[in-house]
C-alpha positions as CSV (number, residue, x, y, z in Angstrom):
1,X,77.9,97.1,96.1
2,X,79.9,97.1,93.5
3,X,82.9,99.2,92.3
4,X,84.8,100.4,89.1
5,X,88.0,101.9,88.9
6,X,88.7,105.0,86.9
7,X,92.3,106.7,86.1
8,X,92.6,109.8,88.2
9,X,92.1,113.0,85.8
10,X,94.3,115.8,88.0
11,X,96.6,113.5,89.3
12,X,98.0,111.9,86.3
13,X,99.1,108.7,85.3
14,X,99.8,106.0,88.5
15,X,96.5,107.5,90.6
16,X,93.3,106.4,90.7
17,X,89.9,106.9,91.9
18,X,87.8,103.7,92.7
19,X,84.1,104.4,92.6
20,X,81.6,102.4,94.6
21,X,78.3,102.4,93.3
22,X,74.9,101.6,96.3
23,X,77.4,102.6,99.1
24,X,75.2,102.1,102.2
25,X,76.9,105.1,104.0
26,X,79.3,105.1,107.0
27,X,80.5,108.0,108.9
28,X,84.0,106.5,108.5
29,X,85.8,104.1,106.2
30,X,88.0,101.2,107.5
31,X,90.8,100.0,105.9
32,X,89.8,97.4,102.7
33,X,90.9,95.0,101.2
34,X,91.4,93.8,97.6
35,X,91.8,90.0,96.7
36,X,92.8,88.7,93.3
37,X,90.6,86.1,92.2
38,X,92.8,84.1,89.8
39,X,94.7,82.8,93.2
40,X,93.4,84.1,96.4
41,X,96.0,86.6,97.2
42,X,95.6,90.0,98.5
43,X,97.4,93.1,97.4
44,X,99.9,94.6,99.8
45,X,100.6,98.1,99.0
46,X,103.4,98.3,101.1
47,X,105.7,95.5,99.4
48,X,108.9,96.7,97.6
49,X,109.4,94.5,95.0
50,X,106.6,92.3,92.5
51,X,107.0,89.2,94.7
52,X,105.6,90.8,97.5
53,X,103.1,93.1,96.2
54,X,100.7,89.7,96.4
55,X,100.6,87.9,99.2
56,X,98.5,85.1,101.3
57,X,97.2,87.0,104.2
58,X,95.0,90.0,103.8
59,X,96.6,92.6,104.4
60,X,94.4,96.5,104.9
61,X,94.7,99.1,102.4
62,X,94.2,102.4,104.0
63,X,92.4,105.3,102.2
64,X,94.2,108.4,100.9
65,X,90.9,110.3,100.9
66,X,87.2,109.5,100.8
67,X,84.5,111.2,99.2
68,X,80.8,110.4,99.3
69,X,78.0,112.1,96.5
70,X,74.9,110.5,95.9
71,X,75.0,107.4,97.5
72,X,78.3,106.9,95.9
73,X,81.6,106.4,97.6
74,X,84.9,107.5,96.4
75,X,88.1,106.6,97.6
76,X,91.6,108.5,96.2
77,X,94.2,105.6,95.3
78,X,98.2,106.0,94.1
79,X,100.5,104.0,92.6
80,X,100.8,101.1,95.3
81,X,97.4,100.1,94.9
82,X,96.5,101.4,91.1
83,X,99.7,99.8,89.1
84,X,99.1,96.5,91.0
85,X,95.5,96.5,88.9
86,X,95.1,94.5,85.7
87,X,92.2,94.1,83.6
88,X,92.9,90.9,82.5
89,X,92.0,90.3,86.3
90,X,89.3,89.6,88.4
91,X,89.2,91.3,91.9
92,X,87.4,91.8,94.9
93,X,87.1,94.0,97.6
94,X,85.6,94.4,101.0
95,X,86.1,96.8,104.1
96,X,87.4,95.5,107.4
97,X,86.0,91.8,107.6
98,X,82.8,92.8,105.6
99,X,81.4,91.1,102.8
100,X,83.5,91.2,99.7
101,X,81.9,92.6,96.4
102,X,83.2,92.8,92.8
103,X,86.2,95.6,91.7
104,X,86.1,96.4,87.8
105,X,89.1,96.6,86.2
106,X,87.8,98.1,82.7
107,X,90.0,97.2,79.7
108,X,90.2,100.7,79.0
109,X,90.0,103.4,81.7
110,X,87.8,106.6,81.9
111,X,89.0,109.6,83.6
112,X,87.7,111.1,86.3
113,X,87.7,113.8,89.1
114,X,86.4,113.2,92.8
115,X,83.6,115.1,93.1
116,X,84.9,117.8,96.0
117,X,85.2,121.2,95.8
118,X,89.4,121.7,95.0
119,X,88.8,118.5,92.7
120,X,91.5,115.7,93.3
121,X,94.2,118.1,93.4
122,X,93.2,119.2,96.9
123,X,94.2,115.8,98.2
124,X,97.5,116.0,100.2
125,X,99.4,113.4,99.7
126,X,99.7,111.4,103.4
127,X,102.7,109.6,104.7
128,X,102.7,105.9,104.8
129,X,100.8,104.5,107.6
130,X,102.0,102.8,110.6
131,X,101.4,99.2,109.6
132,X,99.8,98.5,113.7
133,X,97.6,101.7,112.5
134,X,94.3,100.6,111.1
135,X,92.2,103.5,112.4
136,X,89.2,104.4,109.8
137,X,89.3,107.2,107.8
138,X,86.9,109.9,108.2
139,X,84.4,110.3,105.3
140,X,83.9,114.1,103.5
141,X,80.7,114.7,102.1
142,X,80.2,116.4,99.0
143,X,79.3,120.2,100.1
144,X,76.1,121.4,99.2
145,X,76.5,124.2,96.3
């Protein structure tokens, strides 16, 4: 697998939509995970201030919404996760304790839309998770037209 990150078209600036390309399917997506390379650490989306957005331990990242078209998965991201991205940086990423697999950061980001039928904008935004919750997220597939 292997995944790129793209800035959310309908959502705007701060939201983003990570595509993973040769998804091997799952009828629901666990938490994941995204370790910066440069010094091991893993991003936690719940930290308030810079110091902690990076820290030792990995810490799960849970979905905001999860679409899946073509063999491709693709998983709603805001600000927490998407302004903690750099492209100077490398990254990786795996689900629950599976294998990690490489997160492109391009040095200029494409816009895109999930591929659902109300488009990005459909997504509700969702309250913060419990941090003792780590139940999967239900995958959508795309509807048939």
């Amino acid at each position: 697998m292997k995944a790129t990150i793209f800035q959310d078209a309908q959502r705007g600036e701060g939201y983003g939509i990570i595509d993973i390309a040769d998804f091997p399917g799952m009828s629901e997506i666990p938490p994941f995970v995204i370790q910066r390379l440069s010094d091991g650490l893993y991003l936690n989306e719940k930290g308030r201030d810079p110091a902690s957005k990076w820290v030792g331990s990995r810490e799960s990242i849970r979905p905001e919404q999860c679409y899946i078209d073509r063999g491709r998965l693709f998983i709603a991201i805001g600000p927490a996760v998407f302004n903690e991205l750099d492209s100077l940086e490398s990254y990786s990423m795996a689900f629950g304790t599976g294998q990690p697999f490489h997160l492109i950061v391009p040095e200029t980001l494409q816009t895109a839309v999930l591929p659902s039928p109300g488009g990005v904008g459909a997504i509700a935004g969702q309250p913060a998770p419990d941090p003792a919750d780590e139940a999967p997220v239900k995958v959508t597939a795309k509807p048939e037209a």
